[in-house]
N, C-alpha and C positions, 0 to 999 in steps of 0.2 A: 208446557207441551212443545212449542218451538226449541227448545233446551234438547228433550228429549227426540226431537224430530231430528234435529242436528248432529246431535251424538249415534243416532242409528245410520244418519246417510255419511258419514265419515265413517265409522266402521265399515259398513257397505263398500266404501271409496277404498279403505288400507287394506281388505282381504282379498276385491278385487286385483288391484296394484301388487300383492304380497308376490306371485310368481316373476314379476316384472323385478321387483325389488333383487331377490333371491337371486337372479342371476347377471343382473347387472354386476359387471366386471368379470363374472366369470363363465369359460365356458366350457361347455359341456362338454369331456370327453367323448369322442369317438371310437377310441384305441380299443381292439379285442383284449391286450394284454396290457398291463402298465407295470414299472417295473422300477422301485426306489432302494436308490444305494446310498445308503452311509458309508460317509467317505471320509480322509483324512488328504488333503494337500499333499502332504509329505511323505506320503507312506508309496514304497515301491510299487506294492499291489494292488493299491488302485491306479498309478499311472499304466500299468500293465493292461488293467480293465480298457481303455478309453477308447481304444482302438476297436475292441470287441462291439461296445456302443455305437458308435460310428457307423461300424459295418451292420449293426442289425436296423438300426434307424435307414438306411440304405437299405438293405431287404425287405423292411414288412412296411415303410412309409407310414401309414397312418395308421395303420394296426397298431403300432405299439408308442408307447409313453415312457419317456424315463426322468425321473426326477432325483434330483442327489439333495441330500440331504447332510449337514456338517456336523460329524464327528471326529475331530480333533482329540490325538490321543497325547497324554500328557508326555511321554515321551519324544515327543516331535516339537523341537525348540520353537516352531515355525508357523507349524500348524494352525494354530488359533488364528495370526495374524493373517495367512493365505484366506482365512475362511473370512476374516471380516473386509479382505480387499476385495475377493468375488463377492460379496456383497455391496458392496460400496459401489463393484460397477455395477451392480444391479439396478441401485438407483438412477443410473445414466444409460439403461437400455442397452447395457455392455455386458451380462451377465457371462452369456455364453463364449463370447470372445474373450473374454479374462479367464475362466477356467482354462480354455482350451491352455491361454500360455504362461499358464502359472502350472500346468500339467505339464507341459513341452518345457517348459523351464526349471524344471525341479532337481535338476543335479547341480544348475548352479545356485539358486538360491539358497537350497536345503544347506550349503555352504558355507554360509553368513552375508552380511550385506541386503536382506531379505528383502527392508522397507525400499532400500534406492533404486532397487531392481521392480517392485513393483512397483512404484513410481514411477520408473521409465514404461513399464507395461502400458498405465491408464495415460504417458503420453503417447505411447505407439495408437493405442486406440482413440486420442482425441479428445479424452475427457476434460471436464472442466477440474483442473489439479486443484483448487485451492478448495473445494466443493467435493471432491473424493479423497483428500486427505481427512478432513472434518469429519466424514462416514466413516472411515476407514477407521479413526479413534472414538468413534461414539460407543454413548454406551449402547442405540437402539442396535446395533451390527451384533452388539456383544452379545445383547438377550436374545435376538433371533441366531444365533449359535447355538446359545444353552439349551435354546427350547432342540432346537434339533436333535438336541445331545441328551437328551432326559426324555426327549420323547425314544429314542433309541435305547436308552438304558433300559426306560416301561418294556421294551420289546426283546427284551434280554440280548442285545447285539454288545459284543465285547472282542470283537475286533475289526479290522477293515482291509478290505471293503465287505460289506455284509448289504445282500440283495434280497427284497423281495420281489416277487413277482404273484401279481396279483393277490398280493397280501401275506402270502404265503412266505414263511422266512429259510431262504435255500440253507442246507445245512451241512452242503459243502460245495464253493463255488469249480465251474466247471475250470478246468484248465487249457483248451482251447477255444478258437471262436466255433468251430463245428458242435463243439458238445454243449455251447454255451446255446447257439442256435437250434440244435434240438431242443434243450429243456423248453424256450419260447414256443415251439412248434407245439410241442404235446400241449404247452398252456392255450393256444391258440383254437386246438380242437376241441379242446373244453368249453371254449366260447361261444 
């Protein structure tokens, strides 16, 4: 009977606790619109996108969400390797300062020289090198790539940059920041 006393007030304790659980580390978006771009390091036209980014995060503030996602086209010498260093500063709380200047720096790396160039990157930003070198070659960098990349494949995306917004996969990106900020606008009144 005590057995079974015990086993009903810990269940009781884990279903209560489960909403507590559930969002522990994560939180809830806000955003009316969210907006995920598979992307390539290397590739022209997503450094082209960044800027557009930039400027809408700057317009709608907390209305909208943008999350990139790495897809690495096998034509891009580079590619892979850009996605596993913004990762790698991921793990040092550098995520977003590393894309910015692995984006801003893409016509010289895309050149050769890739790792010493970002290697100077994660020293401009402070990291601990001996500790983002390590990430940088693991294998955990590599699989949170692939998943990116096979989750995008599931999604039939076959080139980059390719955006969703609010799930929905655009099926031709807009070509300036005005028309790219309308399509969010109409998504935003949907909301």
């Amino acid at each position: 009977m005590k057995r079974g006393l015990f086993l009903l007030t810990l269940a009781i304790a884990f279903f209560a606790a489960a909403p507590a659980i559930a969002q522990s580390g994560e939180e809830a978006s806000e955003a009316k619109v969210t907006i995920v771009k598979y992307s390539d390091y290397q590739c022209p036209a997503c450094a082209y996108f960044v800027p557009f980014e930039e400027q809408l995060k700057e317009d709608f503030g907390d209305d909208i969400e943008f999350t990139t996602k790495h897809f690495p086209l096998n034509m891009h010498q580079y590619a892979q390797l850009a996605s596993r260093v913004a990762e790698a500063a991921r793990q040092q709380g550098k995520y977003q300062e590393m894309h910015d200047l692995i984006f801003e720096g893409q016509d010289q790396w895309s050149r050769g020289n890739a790792e010493s160039i970002f290697i100077g990157y994660a020293k401009d930003l402070k990291l601990d090198i001996e500790e983002f070198r390590e990430d940088m070659n693991s294998a955990e960098m590599q699989r949170i790539i692939m998943e990116d990349k096979r989750e995008g494949l599931n999604k039939n995306v076959n080139s980059t940059p390719t955006f969703f917004i609010n799930g929905q996969k655009l099926e031709r990106n807009p070509r300036t920041y005005e028309q790219f900020k309308t399509i969010v606008e109409s998504y935003m009144k949907q909301s």
